[in-house]
C-alpha positions as CSV (number, residue, x, y, z in Angstrom):
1,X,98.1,87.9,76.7
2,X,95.8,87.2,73.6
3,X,96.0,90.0,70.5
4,X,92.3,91.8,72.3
5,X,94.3,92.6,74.7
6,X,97.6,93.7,73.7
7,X,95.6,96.0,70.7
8,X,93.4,97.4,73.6
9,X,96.5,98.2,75.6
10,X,98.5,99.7,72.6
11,X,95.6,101.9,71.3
12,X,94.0,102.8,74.5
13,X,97.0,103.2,76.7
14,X,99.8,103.9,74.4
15,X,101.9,100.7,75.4
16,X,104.0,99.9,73.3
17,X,105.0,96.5,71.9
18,X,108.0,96.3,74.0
19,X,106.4,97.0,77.5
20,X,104.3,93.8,76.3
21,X,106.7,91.5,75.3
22,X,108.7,92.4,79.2
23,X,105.0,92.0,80.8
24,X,104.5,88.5,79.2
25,X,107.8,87.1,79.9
26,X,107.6,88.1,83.8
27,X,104.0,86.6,83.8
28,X,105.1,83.1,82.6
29,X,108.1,83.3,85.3
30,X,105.9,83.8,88.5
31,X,103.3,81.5,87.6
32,X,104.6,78.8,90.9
33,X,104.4,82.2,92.7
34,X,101.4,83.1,92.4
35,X,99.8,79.3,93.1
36,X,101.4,79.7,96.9
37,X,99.9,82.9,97.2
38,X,96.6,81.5,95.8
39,X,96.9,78.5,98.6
40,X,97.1,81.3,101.3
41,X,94.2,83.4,99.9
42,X,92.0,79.9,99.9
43,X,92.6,79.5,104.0
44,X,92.1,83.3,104.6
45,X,88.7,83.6,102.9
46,X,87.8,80.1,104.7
47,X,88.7,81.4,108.1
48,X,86.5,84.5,107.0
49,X,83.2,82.6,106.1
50,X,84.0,80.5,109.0
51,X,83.7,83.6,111.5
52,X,81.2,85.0,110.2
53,X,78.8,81.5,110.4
54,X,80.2,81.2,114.0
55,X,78.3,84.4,114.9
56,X,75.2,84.1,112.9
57,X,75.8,86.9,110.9
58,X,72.5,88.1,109.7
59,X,71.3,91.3,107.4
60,X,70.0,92.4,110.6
61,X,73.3,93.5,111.7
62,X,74.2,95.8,108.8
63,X,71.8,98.3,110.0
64,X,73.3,101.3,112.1
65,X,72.8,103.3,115.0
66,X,73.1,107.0,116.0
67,X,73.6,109.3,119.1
68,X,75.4,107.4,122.1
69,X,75.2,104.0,119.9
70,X,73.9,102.0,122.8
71,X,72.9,98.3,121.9
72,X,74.4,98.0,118.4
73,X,74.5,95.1,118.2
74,X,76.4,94.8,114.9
75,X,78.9,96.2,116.4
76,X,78.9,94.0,118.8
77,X,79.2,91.0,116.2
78,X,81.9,92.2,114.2
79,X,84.1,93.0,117.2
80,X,83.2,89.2,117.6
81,X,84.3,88.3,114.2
82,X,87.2,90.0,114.4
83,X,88.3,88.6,117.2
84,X,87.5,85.0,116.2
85,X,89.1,86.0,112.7
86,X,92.3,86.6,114.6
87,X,91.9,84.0,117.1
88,X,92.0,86.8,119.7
89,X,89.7,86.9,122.8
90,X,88.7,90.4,122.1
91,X,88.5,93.1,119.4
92,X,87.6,96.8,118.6
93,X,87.0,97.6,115.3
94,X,85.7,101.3,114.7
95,X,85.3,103.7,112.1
96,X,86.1,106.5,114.5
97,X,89.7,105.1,114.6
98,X,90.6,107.4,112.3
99,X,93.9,105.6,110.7
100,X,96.8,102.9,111.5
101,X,98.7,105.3,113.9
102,X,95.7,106.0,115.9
103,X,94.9,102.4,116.6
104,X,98.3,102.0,117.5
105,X,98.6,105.2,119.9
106,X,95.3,104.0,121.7
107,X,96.8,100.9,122.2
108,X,99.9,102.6,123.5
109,X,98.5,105.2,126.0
110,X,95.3,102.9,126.9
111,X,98.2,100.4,128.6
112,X,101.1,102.0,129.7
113,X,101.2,104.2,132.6
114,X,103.9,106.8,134.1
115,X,106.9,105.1,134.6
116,X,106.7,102.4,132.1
117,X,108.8,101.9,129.2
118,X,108.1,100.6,125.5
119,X,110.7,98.6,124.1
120,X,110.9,98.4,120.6
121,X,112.5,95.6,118.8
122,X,112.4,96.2,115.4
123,X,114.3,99.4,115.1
124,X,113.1,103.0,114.8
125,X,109.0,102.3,114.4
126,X,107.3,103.9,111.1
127,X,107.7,108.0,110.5
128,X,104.1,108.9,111.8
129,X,104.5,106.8,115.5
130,X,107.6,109.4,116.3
131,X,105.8,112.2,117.5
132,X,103.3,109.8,119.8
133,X,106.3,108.5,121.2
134,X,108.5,111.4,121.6
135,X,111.3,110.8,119.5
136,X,110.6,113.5,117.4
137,X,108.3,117.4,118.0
138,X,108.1,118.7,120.9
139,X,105.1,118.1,123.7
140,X,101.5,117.9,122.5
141,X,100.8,115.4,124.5
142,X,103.3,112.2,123.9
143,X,104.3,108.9,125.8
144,X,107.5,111.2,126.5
145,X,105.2,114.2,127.9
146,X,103.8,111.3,130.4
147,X,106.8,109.9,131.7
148,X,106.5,106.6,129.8
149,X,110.6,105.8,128.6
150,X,111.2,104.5,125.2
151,X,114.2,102.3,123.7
152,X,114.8,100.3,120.9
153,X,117.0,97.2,119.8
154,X,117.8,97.6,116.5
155,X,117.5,94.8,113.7
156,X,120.0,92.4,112.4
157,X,121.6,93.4,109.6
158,X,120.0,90.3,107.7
159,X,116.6,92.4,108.7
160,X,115.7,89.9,111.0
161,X,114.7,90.8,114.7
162,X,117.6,89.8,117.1
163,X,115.9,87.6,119.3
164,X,118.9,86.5,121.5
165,X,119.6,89.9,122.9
166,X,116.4,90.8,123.9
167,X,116.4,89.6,127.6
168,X,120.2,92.1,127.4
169,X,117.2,94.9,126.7
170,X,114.2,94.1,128.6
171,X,114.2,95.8,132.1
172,X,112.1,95.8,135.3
173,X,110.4,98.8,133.2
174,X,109.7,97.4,130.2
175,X,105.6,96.9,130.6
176,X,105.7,96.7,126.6
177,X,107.1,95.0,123.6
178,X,106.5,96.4,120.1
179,X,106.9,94.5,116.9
180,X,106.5,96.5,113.4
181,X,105.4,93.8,111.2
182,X,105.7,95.5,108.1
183,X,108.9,97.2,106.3
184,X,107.5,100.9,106.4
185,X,109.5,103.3,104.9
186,X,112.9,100.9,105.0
187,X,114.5,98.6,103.0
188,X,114.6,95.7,105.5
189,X,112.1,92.4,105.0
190,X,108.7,92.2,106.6
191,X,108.3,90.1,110.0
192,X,107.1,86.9,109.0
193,X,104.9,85.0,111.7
194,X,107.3,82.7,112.2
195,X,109.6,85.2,113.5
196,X,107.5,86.9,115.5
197,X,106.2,83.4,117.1
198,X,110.2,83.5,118.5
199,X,110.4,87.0,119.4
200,X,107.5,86.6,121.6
201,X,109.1,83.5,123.2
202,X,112.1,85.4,123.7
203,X,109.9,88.0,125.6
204,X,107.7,85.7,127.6
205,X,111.0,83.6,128.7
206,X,112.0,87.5,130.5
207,X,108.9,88.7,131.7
208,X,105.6,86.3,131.1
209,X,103.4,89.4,131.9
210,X,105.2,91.8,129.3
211,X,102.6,92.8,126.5
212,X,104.0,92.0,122.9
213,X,102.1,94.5,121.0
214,X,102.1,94.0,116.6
215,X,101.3,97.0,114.6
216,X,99.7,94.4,112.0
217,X,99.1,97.2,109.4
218,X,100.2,96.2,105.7
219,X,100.3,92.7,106.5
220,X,96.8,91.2,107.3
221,X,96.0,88.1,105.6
222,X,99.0,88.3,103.8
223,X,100.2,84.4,105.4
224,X,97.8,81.9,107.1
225,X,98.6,83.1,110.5
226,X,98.0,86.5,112.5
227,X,100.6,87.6,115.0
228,X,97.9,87.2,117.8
229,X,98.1,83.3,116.7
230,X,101.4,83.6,117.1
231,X,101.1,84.6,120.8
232,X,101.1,88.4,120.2
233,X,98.8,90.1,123.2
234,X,97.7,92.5,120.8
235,X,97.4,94.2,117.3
236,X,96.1,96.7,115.6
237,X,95.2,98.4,112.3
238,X,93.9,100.6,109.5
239,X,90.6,99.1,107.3
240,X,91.4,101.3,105.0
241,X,94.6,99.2,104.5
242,X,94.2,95.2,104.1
243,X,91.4,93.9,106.5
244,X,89.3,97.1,104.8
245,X,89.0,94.8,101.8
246,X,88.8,98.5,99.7
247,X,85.2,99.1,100.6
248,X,85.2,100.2,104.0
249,X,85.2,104.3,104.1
250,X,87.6,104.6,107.1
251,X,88.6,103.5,110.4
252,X,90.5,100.9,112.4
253,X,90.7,97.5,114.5
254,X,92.9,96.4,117.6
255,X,92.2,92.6,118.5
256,X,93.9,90.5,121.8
257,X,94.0,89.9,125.1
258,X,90.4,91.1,126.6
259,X,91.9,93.5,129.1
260,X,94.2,94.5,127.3
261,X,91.5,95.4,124.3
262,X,89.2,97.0,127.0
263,X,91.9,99.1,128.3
264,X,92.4,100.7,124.7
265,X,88.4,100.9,124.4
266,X,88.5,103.0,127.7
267,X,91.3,105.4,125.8
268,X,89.2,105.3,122.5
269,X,85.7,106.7,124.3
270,X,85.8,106.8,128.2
271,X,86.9,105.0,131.2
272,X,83.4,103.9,131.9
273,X,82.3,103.9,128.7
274,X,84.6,101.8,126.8
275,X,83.3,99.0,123.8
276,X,79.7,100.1,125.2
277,X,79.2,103.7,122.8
278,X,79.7,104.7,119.8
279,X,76.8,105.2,116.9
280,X,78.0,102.6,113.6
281,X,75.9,105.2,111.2
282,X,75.1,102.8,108.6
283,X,79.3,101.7,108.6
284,X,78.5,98.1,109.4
285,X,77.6,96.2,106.4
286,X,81.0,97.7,104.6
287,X,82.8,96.9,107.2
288,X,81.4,93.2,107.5
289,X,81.6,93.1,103.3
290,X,84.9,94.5,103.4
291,X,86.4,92.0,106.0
292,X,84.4,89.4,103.6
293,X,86.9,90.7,100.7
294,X,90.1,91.0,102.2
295,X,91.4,87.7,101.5
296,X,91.1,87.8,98.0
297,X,92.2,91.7,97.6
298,X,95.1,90.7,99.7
299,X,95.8,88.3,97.1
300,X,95.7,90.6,94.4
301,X,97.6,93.1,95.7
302,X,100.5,90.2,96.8
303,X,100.3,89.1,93.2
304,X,100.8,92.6,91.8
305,X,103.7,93.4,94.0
306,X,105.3,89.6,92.6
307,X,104.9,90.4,89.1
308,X,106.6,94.3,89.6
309,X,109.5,92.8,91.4
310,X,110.2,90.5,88.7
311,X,109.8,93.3,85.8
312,X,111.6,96.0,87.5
313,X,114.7,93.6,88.5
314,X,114.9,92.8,84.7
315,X,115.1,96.5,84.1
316,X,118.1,96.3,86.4
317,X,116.4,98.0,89.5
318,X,116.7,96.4,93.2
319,X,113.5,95.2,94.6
320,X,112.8,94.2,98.3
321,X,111.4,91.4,98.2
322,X,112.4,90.1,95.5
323,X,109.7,88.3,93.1
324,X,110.5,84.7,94.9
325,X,111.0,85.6,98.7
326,X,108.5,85.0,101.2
327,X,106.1,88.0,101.9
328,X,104.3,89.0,104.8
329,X,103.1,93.0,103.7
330,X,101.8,93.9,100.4
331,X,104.6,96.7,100.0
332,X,106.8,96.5,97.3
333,X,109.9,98.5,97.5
334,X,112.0,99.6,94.4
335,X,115.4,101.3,95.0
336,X,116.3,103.8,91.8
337,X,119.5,105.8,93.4
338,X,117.7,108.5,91.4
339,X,115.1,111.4,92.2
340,X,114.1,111.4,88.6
341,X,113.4,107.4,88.1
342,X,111.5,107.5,91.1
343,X,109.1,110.4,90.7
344,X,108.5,109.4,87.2
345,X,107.2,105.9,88.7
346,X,105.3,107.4,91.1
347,X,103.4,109.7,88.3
348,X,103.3,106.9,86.0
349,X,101.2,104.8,88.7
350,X,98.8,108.0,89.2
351,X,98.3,108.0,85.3
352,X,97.3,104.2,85.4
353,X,94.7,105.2,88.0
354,X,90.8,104.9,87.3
355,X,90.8,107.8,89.6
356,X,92.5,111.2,89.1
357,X,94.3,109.7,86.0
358,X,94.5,113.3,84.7
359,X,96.5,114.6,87.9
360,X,100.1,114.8,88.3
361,X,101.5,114.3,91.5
362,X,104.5,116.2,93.0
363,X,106.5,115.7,96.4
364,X,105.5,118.0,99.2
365,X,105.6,118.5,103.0
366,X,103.6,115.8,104.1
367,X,102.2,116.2,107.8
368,X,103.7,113.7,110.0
369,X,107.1,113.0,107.5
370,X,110.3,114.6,108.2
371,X,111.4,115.0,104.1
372,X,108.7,115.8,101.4
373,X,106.6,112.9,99.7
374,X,105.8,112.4,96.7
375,X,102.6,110.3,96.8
376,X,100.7,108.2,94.1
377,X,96.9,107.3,94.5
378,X,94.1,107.0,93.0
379,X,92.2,105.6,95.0
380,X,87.8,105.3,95.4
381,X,88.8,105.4,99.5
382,X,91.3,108.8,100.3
383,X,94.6,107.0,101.4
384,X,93.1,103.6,101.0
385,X,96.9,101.4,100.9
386,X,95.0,98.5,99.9
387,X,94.2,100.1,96.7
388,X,97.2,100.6,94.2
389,X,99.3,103.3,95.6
390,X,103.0,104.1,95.4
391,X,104.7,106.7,98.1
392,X,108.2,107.8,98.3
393,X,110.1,109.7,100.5
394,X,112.3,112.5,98.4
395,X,115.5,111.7,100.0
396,X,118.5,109.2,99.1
397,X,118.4,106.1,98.0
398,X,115.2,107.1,96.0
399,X,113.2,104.4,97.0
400,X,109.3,104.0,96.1
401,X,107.4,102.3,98.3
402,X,104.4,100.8,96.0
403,X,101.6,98.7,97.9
404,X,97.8,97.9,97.2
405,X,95.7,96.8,94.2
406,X,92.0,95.2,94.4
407,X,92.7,93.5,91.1
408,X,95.5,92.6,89.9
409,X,95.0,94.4,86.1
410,X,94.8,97.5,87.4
411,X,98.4,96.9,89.3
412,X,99.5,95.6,85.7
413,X,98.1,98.4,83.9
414,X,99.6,100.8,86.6
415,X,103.1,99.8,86.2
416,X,103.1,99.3,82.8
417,X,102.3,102.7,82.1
418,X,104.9,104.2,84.8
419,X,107.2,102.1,82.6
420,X,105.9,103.7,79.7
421,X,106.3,107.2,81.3
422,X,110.0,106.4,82.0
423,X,110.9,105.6,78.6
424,X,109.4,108.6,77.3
425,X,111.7,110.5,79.5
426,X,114.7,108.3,78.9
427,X,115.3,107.4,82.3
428,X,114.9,103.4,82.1
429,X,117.1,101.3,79.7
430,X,114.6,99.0,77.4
């Protein structure tokens, strides 16, 4: 960092000299780091361009419809995209999905029926998908409520999915296999594609007609691969997480098997009606621009989360991943065994924001959450994970869950001044 920019950050920002000196040393010691994650950004953005060419993507797409949405036909190429994108057969990609857990629940209740069971075989799935499931509130309309049984086989204790007892698991029920790729609100590694390439042979070696579903959310384009490469039938997500790119306003995507794709179309609109409605409203060149960026916000964000694991573990804080482990979700998690720590990192983040710096953010009874959350984000998109953001769940071991960043300064900038809002409390040992 050059004296322009250590002055600007000391005058400006109020960071002192000592936050700089830490920042500089952990930059010089992920520099191998970041090339890998600069190698995987390259292929992304290549498979991007290379979609988009395939399907003569033209300015006459971005145009949108209204009413019904009949022949729209750009959103008929960027379901095609998508899908080649993913090297699916088929994808949906909306704004009316209105987040990650409805992409997921239309997947669920568009292809399970009364009398079939979801298996899930990475645990308890993330806080919202409880109350679609069942496993948590009372009726309103769950998989429960419909007679569809749930289980789950828990992880390993090294995180990783235990692949050898899941014909023990599988039954004559089991019409569905769900894999959470990312870590969610535990301190457990991500599924990497490699793992999830064996848990799907482990399936298909049971039951070759089971569907192995991937909630994908938090860890598009975060390795070369996408679970539906890896054999997955199907995946979905928010754009207002990574594939959004941090331009696209709202909405979601599901990509796989055509039927199977169809079937959640029919539970998104109609039976009937399916891929075939829906006005775009002007959506589609974000969505298109935003699928464009992804790769290299992705990026970003991966090499913000890298440089905070390697200064908060010098600080003497536990980080998962740590700064050299293999990644495949942009969440960083930081364990501080200490409500105080934690919510001062959390308001630090907000205070680095270009949005909102001014506000001050509190934990509070966040629909959807069983404990109160204290939530960080200011963000150009409401809720936009892709976009620096840091969310922790008030309840023991204090962890902060920090994900997001379209450029990688204003990650830097963001943790720096949490840092500097820590020592001014005397909370973290400098």
């Amino acid at each position: 960092m050059d004296k322009l920019n250590q002055d600007f950050l000391k005058h400006t920002f109020g960071i002192d000299e000592s936050i700089i000196r830490l920042t500089e040393g952990v930059e010089q010691e992920i520099r191998d780091i970041i090339r890998e994650i600069e190698s995987v950004r390259e292929i992304n953005q290549y498979k991007v361009i290379a979609a988009m060419q395939e399907h003569r993507l033209s300015d006459s797409h971005f145009g949108g419809t209204t009413g019904y949405g009949y022949n729209d036909r750009g959103r008929e190429v960027l379901d095609s995209v998508y899908a080649s994108v993913f090297g699916a057969e088929d994808a949906l990609v909306r704004h009316q999905i209105v987040s990650g857990t409805h992409a997921i629940a239309i997947c669920l209740y568009g292809n399970l029926r009364p009398g079939d069971e979801l298996l899930s075989v990475t645990g308890k799935p993330y806080d919202t998908l409880e109350e679609v499931i069942g496993i948590r509130g009372e009726g309103a309309g769950s998989l429960k409520d419909f007679g569809i049984a749930y289980r789950q086989l828990d992880l390993l204790e090294d995180g990783g999915i235990d692949t050898d007892n899941i014909r023990t698991v599988m039954g004559p029920r089991t019409k569905m296999v769900l894999i959470q790729r990312s870590r969610g609100y535990d301190w457990r590694p991500s599924i990497r594609i490699e793992v999830i390439r064996k848990a799907v042979e482990a399936v298909k070696r049971v039951n070759k007609d089971a569907i192995v579903m991937v909630d994908n959310c938090y860890g598009e384009f975060t390795e070369a691969e996408e679970p539906t490469q890896a054999g997955a039938d199907l995946v979905a997500g928010s754009l207002i997480k990574n594939p959004g790119g941090g331009l696209v306003p709202a909405g979601g995507y599901i990509a796989g098997k055509r039927e199977l794709v169809q079937n959640a179309a029919f539970r998104l609109t109609t039976p009937g009606l399916g891929k075939e409605a829906g006005a775009t409203l002007g959506n589609n060149r974000l969505m298109f621009q935003g699928l464009f960026m992804a790769p290299h916000a992705v990026a970003e964000s991966l090499r913000g989360a890298v440089f905070t694991a390697a200064l908060m573990r010098k600080l003497g804080f536990e980080t998962s991943p740590g700064p050299a482990e293999k990644r495949s979700d942009i969440i960083q998690a930081i364990r501080f065994n200490d409500p105080d720590n934690m919510i001062a990192f959390c308001q630090g983040i907000q205070k680095g924001s270009p949005v909102d710096s001014f506000v001050t953010p509190e934990p509070w009874d966040m629909p959807g959450y069983d404990s109160k959350v204290i939530m960080a984000a200011g963000a150009f998109i409401q809720g936009s994970s892709i976009e620096l953001s840091a969310d922790a769940p008030l309840k023991l071991p204090y962890i902060a869950y920090m994900q997001g960043g379209l450029v990688y300064e204003h990650v830097k900038l963001g943790v720096m001044t949490a840092l500097k809002y820590m020592k001014e409390r005397n909370l973290a040992g400098f």
